[in-house]
Structure formats: structure tokens, C-alpha cells
N, CA, C and O atoms as a GROMACS GRO file, in nm:
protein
  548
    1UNK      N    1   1.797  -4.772  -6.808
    1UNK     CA    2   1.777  -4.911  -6.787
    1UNK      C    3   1.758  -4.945  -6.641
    1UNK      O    4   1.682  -5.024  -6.584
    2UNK      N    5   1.836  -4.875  -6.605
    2UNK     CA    6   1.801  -4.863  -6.377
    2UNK      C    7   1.648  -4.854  -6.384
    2UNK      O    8   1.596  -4.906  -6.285
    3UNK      N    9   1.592  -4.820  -6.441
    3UNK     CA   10   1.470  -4.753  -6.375
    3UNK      C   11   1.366  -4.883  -6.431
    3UNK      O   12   1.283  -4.944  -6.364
    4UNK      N   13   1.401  -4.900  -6.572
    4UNK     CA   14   1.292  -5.022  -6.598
    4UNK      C   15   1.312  -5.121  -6.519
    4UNK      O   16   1.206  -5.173  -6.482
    5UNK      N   17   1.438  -5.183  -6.464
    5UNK     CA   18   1.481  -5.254  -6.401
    5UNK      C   19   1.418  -5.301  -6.288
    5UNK      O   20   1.366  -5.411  -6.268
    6UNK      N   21   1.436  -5.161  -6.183
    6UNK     CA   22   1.324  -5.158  -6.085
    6UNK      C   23   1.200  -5.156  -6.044
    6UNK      O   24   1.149  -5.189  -5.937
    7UNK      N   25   1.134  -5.094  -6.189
    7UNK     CA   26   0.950  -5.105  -6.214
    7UNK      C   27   0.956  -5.258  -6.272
    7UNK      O   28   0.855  -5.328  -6.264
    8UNK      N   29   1.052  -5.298  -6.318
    8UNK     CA   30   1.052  -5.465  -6.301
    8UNK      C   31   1.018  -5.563  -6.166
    8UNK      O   32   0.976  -5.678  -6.161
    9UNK      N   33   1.047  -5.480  -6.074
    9UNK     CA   34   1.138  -5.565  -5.995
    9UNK      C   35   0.965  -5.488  -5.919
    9UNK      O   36   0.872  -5.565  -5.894
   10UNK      N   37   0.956  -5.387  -5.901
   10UNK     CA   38   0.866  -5.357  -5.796
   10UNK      C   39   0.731  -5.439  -5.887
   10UNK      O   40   0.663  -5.514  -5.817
   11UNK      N   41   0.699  -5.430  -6.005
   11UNK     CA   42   0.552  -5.499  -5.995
   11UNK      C   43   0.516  -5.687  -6.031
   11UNK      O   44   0.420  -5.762  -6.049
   12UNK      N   45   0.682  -5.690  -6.023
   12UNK     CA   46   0.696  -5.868  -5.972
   12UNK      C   47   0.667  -5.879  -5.800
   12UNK      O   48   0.601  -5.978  -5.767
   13UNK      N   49   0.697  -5.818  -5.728
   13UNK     CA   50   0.664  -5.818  -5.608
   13UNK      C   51   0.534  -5.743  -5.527
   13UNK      O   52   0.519  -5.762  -5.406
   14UNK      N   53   0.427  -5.640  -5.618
   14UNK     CA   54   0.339  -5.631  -5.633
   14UNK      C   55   0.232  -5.747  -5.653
   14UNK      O   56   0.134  -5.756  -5.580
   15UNK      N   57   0.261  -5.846  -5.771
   15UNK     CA   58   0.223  -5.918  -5.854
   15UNK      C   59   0.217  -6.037  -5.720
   15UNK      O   60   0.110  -6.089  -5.690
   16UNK      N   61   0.330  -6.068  -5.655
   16UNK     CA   62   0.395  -6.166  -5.552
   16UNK      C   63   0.285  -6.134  -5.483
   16UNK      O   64   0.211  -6.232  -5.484
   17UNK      N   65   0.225  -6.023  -5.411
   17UNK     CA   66   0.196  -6.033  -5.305
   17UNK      C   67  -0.003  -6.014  -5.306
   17UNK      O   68  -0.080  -6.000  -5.211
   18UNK      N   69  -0.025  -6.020  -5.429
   18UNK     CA   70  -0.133  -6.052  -5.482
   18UNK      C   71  -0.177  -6.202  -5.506
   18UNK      O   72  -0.285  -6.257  -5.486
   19UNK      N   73  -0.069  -6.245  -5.551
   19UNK     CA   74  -0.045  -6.392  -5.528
   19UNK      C   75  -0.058  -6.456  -5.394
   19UNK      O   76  -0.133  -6.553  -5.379
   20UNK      N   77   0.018  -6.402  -5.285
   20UNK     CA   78   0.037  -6.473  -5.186
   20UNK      C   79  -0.106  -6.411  -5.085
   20UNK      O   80  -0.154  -6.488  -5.002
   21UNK      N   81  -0.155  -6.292  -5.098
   21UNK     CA   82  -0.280  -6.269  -5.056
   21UNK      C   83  -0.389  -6.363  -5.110
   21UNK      O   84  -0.475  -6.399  -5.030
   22UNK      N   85  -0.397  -6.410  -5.244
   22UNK     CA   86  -0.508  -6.481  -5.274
   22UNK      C   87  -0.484  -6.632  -5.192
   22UNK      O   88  -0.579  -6.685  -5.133
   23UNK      N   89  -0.379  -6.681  -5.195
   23UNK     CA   90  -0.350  -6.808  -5.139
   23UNK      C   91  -0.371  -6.798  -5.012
   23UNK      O   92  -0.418  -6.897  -4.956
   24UNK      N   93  -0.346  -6.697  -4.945
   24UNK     CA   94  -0.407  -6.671  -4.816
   24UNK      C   95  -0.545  -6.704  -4.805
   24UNK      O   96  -0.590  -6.805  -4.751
   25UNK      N   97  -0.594  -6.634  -4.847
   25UNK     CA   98  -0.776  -6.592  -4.860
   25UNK      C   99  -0.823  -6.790  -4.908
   25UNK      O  100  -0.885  -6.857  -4.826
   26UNK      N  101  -0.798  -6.827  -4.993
   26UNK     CA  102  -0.822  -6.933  -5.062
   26UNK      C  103  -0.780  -7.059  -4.937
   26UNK      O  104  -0.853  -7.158  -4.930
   27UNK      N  105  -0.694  -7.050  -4.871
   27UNK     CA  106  -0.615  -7.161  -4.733
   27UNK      C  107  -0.696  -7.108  -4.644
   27UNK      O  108  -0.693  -7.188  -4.551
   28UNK      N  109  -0.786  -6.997  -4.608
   28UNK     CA  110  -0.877  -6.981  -4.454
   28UNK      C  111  -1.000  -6.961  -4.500
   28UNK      O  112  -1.086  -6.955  -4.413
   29UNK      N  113  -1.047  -6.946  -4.646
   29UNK     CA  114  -1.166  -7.026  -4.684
   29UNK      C  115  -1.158  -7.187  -4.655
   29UNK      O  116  -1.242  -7.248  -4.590
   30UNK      N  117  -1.044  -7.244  -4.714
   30UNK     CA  118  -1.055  -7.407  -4.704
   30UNK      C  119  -1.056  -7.464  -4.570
   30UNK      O  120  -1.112  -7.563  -4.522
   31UNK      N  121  -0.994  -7.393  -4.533
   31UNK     CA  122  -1.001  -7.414  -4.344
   31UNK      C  123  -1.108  -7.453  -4.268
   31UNK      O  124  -1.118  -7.551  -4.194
   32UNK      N  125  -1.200  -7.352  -4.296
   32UNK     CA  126  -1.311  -7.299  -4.187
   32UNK      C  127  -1.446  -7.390  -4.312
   32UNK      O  128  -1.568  -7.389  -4.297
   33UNK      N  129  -1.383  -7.444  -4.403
   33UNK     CA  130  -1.503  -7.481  -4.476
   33UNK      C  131  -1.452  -7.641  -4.450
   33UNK      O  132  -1.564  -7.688  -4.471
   34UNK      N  133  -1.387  -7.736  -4.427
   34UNK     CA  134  -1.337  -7.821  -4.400
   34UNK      C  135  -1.364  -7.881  -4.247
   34UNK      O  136  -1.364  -7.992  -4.193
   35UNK      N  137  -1.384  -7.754  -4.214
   35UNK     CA  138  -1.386  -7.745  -4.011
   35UNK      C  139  -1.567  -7.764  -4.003
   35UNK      O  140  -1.616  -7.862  -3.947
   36UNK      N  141  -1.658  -7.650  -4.068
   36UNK     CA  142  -1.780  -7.684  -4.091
   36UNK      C  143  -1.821  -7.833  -4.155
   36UNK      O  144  -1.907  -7.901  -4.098
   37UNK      N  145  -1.756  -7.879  -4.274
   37UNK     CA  146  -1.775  -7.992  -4.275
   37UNK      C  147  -1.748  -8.107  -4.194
   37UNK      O  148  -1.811  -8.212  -4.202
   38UNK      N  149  -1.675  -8.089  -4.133
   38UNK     CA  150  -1.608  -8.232  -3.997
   38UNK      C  151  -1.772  -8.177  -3.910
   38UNK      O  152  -1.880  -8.236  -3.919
   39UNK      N  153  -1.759  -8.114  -3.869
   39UNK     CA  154  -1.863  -8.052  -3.768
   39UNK      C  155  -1.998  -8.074  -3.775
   39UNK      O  156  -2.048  -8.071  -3.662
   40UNK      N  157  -2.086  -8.098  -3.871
   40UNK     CA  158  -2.187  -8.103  -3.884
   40UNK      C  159  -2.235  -8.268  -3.941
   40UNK      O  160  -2.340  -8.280  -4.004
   41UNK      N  161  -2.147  -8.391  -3.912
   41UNK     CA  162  -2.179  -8.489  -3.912
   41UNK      C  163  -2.182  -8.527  -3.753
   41UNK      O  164  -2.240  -8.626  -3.709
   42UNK      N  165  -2.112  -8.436  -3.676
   42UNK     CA  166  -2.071  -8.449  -3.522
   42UNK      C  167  -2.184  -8.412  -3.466
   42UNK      O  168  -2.218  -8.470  -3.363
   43UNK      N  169  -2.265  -8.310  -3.518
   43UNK     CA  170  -2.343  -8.189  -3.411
   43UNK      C  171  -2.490  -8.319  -3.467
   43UNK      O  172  -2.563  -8.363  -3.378
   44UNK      N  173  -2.507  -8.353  -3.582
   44UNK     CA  174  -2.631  -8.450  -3.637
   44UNK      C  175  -2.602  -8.578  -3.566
   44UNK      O  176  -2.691  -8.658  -3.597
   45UNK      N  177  -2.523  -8.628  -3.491
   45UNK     CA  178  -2.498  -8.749  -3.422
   45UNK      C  179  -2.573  -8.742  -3.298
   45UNK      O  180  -2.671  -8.806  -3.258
   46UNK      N  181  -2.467  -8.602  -3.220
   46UNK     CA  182  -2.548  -8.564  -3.078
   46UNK      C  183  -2.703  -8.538  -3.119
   46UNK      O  184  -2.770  -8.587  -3.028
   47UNK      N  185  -2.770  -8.493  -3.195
   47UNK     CA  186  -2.885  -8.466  -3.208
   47UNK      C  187  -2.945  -8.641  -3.224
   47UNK      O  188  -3.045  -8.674  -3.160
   48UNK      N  189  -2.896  -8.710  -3.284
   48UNK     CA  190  -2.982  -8.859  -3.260
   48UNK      C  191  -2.949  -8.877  -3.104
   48UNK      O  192  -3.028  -8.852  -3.013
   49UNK      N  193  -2.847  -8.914  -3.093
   49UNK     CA  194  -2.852  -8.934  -2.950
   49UNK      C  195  -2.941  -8.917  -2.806
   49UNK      O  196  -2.978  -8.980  -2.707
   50UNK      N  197  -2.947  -8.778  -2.872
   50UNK     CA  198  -3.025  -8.702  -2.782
   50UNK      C  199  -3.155  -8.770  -2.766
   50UNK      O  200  -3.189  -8.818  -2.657
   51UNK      N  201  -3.232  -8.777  -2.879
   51UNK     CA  202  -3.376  -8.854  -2.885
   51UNK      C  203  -3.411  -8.968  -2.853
   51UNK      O  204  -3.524  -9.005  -2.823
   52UNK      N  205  -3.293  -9.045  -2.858
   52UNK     CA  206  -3.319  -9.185  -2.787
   52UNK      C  207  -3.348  -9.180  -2.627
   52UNK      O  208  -3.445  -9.244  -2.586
   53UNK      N  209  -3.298  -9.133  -2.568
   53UNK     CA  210  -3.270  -9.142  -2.442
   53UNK      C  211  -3.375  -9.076  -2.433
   53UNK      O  212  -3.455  -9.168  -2.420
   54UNK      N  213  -3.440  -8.977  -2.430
   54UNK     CA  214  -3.534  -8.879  -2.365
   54UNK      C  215  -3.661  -9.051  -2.365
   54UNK      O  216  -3.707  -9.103  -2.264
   55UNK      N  217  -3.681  -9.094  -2.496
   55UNK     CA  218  -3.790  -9.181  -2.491
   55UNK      C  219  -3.758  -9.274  -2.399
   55UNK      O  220  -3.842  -9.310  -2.315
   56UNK      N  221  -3.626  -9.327  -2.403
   56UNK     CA  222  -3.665  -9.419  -2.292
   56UNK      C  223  -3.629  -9.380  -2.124
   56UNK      O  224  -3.651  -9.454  -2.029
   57UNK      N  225  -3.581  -9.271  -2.121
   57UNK     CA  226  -3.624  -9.197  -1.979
   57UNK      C  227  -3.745  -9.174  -1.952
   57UNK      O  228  -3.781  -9.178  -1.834
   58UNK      N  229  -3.846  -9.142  -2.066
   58UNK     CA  230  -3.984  -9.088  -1.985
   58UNK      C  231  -4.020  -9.231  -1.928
   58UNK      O  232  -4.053  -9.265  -1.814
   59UNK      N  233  -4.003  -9.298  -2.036
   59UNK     CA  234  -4.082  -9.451  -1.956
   59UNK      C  235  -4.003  -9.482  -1.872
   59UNK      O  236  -4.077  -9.522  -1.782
   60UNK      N  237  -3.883  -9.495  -1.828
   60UNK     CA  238  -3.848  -9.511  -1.675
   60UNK      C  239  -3.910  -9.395  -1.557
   60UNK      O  240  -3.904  -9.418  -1.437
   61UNK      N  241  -3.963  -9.283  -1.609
   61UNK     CA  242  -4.004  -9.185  -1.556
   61UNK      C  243  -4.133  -9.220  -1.504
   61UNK      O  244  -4.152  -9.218  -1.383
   62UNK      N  245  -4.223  -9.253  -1.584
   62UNK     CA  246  -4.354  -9.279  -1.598
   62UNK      C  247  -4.354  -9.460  -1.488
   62UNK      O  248  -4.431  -9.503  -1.402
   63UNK      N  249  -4.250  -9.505  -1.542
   63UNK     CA  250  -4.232  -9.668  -1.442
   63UNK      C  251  -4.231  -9.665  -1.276
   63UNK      O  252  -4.287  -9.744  -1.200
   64UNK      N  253  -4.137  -9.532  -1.241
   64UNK     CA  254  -4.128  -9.465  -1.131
   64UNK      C  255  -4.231  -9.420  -1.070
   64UNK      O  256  -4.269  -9.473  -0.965
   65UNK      N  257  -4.291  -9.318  -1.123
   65UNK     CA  258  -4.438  -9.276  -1.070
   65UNK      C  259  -4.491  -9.348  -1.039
   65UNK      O  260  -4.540  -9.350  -0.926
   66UNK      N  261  -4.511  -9.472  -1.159
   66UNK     CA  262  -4.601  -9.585  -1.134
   66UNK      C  263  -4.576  -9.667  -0.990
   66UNK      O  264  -4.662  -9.689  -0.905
   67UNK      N  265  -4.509  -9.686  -0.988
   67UNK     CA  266  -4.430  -9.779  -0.872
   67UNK      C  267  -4.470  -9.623  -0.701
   67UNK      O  268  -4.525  -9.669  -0.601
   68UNK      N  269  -4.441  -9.499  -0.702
   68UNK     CA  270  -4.492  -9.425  -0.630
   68UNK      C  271  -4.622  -9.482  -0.610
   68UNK      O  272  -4.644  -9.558  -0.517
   69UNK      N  273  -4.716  -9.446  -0.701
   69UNK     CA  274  -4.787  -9.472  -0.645
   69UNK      C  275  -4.885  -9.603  -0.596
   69UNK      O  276  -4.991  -9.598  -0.535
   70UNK      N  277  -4.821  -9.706  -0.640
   70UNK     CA  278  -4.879  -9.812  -0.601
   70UNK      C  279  -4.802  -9.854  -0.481
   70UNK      O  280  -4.829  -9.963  -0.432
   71UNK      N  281  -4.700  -9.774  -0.422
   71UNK     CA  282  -4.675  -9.693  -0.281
   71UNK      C  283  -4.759  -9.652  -0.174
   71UNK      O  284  -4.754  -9.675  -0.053
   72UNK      N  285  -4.824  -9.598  -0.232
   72UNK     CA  286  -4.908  -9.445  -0.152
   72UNK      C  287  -5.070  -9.571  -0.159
   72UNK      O  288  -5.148  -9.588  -0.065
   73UNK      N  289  -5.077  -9.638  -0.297
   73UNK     CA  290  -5.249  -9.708  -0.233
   73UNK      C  291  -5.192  -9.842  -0.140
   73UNK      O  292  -5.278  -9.904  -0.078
   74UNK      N  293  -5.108  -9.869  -0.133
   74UNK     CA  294  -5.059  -9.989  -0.040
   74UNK      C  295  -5.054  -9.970   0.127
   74UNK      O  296  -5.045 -10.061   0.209
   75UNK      N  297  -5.063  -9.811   0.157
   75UNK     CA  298  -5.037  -9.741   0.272
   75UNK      C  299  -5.211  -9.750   0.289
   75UNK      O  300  -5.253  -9.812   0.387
   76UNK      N  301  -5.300  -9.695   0.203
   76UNK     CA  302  -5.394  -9.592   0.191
   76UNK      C  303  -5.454  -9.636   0.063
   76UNK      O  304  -5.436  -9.553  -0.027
   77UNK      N  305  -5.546  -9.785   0.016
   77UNK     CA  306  -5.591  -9.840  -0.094
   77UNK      C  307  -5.698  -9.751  -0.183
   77UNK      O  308  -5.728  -9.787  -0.297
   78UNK      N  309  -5.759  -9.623  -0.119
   78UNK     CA  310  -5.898  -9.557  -0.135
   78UNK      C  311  -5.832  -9.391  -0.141
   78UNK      O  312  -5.904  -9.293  -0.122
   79UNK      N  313  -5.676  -9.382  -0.173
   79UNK     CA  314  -5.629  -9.252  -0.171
   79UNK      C  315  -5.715  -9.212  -0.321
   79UNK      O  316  -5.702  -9.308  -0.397
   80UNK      N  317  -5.786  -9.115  -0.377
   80UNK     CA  318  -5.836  -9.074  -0.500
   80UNK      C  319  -5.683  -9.044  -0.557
   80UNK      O  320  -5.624  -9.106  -0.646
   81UNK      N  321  -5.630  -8.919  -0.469
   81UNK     CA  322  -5.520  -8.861  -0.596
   81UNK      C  323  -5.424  -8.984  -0.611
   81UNK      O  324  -5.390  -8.971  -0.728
   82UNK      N  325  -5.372  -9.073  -0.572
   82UNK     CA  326  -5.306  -9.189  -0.592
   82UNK      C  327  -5.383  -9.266  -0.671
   82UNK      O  328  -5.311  -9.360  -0.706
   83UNK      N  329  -5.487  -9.277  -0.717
   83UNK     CA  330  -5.538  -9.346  -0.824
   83UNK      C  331  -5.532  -9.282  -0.949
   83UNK      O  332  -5.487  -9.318  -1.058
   84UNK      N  333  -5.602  -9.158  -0.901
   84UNK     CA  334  -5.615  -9.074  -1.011
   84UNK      C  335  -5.478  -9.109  -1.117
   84UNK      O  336  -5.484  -9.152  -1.232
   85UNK      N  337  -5.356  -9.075  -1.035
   85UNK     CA  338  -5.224  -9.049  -1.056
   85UNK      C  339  -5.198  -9.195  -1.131
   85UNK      O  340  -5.158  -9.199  -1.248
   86UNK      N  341  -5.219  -9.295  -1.065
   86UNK     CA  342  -5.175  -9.416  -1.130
   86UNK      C  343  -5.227  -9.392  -1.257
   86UNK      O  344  -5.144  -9.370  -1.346
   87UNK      N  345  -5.385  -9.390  -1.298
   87UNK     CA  346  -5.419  -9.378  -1.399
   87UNK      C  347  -5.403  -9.344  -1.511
   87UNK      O  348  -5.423  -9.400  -1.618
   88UNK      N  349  -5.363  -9.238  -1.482
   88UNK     CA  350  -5.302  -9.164  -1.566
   88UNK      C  351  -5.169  -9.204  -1.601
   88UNK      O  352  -5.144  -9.212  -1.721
   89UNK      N  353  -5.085  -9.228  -1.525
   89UNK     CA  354  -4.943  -9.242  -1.555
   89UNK      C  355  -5.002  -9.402  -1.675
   89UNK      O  356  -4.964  -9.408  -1.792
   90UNK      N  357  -5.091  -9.509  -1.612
   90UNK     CA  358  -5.072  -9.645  -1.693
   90UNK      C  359  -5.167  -9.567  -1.861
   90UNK      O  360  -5.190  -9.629  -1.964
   91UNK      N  361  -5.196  -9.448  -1.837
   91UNK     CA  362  -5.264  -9.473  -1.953
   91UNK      C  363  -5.154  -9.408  -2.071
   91UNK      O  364  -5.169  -9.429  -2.191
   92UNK      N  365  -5.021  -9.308  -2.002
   92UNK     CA  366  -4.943  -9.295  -2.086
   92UNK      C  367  -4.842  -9.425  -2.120
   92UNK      O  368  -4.774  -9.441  -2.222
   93UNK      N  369  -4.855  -9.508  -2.009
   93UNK     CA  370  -4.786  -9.614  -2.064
   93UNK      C  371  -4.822  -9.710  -2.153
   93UNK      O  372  -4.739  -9.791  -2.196
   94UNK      N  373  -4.956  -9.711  -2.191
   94UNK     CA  374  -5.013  -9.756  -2.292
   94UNK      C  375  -5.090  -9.927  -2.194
   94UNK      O  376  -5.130 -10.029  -2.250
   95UNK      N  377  -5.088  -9.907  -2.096
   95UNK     CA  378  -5.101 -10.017  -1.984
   95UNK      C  379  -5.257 -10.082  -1.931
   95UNK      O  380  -5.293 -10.125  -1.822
   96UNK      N  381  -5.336 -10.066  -2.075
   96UNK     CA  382  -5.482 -10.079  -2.077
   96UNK      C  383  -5.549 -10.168  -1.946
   96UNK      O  384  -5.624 -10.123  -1.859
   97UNK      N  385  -5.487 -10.330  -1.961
   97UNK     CA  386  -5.551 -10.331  -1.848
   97UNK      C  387  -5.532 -10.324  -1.662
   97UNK      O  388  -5.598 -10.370  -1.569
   98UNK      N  389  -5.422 -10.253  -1.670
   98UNK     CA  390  -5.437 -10.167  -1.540
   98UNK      C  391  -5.453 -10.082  -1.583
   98UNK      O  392  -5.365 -10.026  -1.517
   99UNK      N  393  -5.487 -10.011  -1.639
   99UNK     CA  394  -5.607  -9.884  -1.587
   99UNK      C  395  -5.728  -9.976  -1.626
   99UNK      O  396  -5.816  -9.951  -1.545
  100UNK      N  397  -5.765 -10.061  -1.707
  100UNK     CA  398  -5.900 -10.071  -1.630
  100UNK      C  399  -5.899 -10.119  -1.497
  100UNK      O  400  -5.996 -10.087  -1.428
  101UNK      N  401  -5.810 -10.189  -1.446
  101UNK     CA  402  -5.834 -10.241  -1.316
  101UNK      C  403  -5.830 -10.069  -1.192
  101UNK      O  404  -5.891 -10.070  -1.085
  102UNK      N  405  -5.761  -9.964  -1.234
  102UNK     CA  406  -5.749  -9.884  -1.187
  102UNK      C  407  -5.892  -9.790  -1.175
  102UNK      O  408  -5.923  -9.712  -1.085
  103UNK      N  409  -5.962  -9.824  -1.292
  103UNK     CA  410  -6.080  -9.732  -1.317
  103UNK      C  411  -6.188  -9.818  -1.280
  103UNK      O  412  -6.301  -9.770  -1.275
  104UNK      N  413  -6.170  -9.920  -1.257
  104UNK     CA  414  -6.314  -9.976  -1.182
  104UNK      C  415  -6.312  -9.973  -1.024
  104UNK      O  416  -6.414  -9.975  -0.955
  105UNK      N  417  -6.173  -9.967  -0.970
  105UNK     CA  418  -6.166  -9.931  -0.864
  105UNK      C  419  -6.250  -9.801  -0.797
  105UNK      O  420  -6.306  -9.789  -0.688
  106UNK      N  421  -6.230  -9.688  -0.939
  106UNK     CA  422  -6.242  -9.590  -0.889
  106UNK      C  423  -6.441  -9.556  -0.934
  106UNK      O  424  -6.529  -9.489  -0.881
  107UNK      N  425  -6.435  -9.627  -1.030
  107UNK     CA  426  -6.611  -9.613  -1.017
  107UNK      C  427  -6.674  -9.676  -0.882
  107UNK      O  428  -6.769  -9.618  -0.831
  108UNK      N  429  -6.613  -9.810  -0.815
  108UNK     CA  430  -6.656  -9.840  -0.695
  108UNK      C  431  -6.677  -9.720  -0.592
  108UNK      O  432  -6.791  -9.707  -0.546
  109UNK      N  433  -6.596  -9.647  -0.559
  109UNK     CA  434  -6.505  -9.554  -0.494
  109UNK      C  435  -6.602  -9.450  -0.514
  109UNK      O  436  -6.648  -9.407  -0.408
  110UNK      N  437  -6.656  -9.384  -0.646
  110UNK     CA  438  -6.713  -9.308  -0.651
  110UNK      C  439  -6.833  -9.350  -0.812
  110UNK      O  440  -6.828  -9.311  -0.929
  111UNK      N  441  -6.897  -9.412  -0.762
  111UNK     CA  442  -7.016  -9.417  -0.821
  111UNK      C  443  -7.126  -9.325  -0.939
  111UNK      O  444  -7.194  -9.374  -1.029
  112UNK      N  445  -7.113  -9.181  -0.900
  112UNK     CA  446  -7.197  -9.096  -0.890
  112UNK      C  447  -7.080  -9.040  -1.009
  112UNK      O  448  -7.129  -8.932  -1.041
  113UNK      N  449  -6.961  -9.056  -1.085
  113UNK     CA  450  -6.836  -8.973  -1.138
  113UNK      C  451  -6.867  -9.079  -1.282
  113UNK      O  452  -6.816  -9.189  -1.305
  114UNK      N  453  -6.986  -8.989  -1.379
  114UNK     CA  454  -6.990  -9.027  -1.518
  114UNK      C  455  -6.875  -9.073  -1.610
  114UNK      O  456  -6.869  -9.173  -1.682
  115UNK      N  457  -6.774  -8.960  -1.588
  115UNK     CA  458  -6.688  -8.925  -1.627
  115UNK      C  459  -6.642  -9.114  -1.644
  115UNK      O  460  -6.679  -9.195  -1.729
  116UNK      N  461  -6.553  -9.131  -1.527
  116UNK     CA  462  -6.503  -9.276  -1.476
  116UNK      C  463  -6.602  -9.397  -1.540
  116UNK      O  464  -6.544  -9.490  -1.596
  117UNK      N  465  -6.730  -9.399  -1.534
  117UNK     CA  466  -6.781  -9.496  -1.582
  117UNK      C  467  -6.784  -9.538  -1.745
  117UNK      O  468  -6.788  -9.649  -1.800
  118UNK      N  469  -6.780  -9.325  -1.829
  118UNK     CA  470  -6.730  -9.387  -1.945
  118UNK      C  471  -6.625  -9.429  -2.033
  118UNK      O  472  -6.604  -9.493  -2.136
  119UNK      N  473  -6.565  -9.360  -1.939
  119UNK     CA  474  -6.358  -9.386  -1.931
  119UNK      C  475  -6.351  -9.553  -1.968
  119UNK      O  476  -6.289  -9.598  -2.065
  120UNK      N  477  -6.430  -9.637  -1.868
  120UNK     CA  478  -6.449  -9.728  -1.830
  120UNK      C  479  -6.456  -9.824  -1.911
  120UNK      O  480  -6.384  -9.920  -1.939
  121UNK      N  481  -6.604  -9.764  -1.960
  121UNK     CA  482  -6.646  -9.851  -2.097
  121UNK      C  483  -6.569  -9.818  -2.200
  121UNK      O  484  -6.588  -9.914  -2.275
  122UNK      N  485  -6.489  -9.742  -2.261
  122UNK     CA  486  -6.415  -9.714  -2.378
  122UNK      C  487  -6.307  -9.795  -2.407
  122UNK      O  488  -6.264  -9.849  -2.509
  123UNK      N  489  -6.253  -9.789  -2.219
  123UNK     CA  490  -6.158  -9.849  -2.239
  123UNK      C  491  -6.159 -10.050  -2.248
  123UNK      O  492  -6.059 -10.122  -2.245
  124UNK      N  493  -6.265 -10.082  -2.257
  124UNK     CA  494  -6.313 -10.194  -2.166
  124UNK      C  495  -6.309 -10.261  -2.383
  124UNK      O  496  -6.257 -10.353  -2.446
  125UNK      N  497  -6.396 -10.143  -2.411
  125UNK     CA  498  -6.458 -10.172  -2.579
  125UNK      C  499  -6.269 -10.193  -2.669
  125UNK      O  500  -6.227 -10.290  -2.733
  126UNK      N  501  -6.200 -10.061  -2.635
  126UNK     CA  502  -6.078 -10.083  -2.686
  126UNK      C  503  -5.982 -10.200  -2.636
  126UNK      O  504  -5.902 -10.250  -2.716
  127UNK      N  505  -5.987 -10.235  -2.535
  127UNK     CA  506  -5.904 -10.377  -2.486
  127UNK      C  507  -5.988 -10.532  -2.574
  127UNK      O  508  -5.937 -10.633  -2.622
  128UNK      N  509  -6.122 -10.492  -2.563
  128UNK     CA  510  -6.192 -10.576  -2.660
  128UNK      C  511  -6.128 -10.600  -2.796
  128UNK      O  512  -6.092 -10.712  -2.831
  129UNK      N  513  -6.119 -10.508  -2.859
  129UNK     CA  514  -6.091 -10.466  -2.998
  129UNK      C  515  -5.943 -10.534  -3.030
  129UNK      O  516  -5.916 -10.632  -3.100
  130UNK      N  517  -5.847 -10.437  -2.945
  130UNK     CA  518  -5.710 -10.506  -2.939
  130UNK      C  519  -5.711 -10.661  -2.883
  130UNK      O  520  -5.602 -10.702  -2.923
  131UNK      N  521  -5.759 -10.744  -2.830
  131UNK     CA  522  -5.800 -10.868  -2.812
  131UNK      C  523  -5.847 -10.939  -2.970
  131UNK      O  524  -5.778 -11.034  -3.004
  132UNK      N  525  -5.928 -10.908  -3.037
  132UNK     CA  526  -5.990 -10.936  -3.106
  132UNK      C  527  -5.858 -10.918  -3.256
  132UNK      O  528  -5.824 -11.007  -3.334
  133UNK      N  529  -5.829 -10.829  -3.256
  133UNK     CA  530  -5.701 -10.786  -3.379
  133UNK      C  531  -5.589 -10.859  -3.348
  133UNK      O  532  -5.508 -10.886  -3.436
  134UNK      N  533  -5.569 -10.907  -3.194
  134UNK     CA  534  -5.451 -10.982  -3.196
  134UNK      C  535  -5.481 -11.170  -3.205
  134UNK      O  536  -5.402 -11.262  -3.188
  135UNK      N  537  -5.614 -11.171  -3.236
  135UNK     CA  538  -5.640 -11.344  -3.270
  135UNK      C  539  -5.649 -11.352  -3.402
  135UNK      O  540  -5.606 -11.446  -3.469
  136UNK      N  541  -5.710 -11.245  -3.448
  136UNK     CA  542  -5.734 -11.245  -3.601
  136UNK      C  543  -5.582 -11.260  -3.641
  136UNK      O  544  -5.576 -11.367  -3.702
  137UNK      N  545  -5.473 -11.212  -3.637
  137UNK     CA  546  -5.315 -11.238  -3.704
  137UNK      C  547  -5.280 -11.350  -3.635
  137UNK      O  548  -5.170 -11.403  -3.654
   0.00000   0.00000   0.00000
């Protein structure tokens, strides 16, 4: 009876520690799956965040330049790369009519630069257009 006693006793505590291994395993699954979940409403927040700001930094970026260089033609009204530069910067700003005022400058300036004259007219036809779409509403 000693002996069943103890193969009693040893595969209740066998049994125990099969038990207390799974509850283990089962408490650092729930853990680390609980921890991923908190986490990934956190990490999708910073990711909006992030996108706002970049857009409205470039356009303070692009506002800056702008302001440079209407710097540099105030020194020097006939600088090319200071026009050039404005130009470009108002045409990412969506700033139609300065750049046309920028691009007729520069057909004055340089006459003989196709390029500029049809820049010119495109842009002259599209300020038309947007004129025209904003009376019609």
C-alpha cells in the first residue's frame, strides 16, 4: 500500500506541474498578446500624426523659399535663378497668378525662351478656366 500511495502522490504532482506549466504558457501568451494589442492603436496614432505635419511643413517650407526669394529679386529684380526659383516654388504652391506674374517677367527678360512663353500661355488659359468654373457655382 506504501508504494501505491506514493505513485499516488508522485503523478498528482506530475499532473500539478503540467498544470501549472500550461498556466504558465497560457499567462505569457496573454501577456505579450494584450501588450501587442495596447500597442498597435499607439504605433497607428504616431503614424497619423506624422502625416499631418509633414503637409503643412512643406508649405511653410515652400512659404520660406518663397519669401527668399522675393529677397534676392528685391536686391537684384533681373536675377534669372531667383525667378526661376520663385516660379517654381509658386507653382508648387498652387499660386497661379504669381507665377504668371513671375513668367511674364521672365519672357520680358528673355524673349527668345519658347519654353516661358508657353508656360505662359497654359498657364494664362488655366487661370482662365478656374475663373470661369468659379462664376459658374
Amino acid at each position: 500500500m506504501d508504494s501505491s500511495k506514493e505513485e499516488y502522490v508522485v503523478q498528482n504532482r506530475e499532473k500539478a506541474k503540467k498544470r501549472q506549466k500550461l498556466v504558465i504558457l497560457i499567462s505569457i501568451i496573454s501577456f505579450f498578446g494584450s501588450t501587442v494589442m495596447a500597442a498597435i492603436p499607439a504605433i497607428q496614432e504616431i503614424a497619423r500624426q506624422d502625416d499631418v505635419p509633414q503637409a503643412a511643413s512643406r508649405e511653410s517650407t515652400l512659404k520660406q523659399q518663397e519669401q527668399g526669394y522675393k529677397l534676392v529679386l528685391q536686391r537684384e529684380p533681373n536675377n534669372q535663378v531667383a525667378l526661376d526659383g520663385l516660379l517654381q516654388v509658386r507653382l508648387q504652391l498652387n499660386d497661379i497668378p504669381g507665377a504668371i506674374e513671375t513668367l511674364e517677367k521672365l519672357v520680358k527678360l528673355n524673349p527668345e525662351r519658347e519654353d516661358y512663353k508657353r508656360g505662359l500661355e497654359n498657364l494664362k488659359k488655366e487661370s482662365a478656366k478656374n475663373t470661369n468654373q468659379k462664376t459658374a457655382k
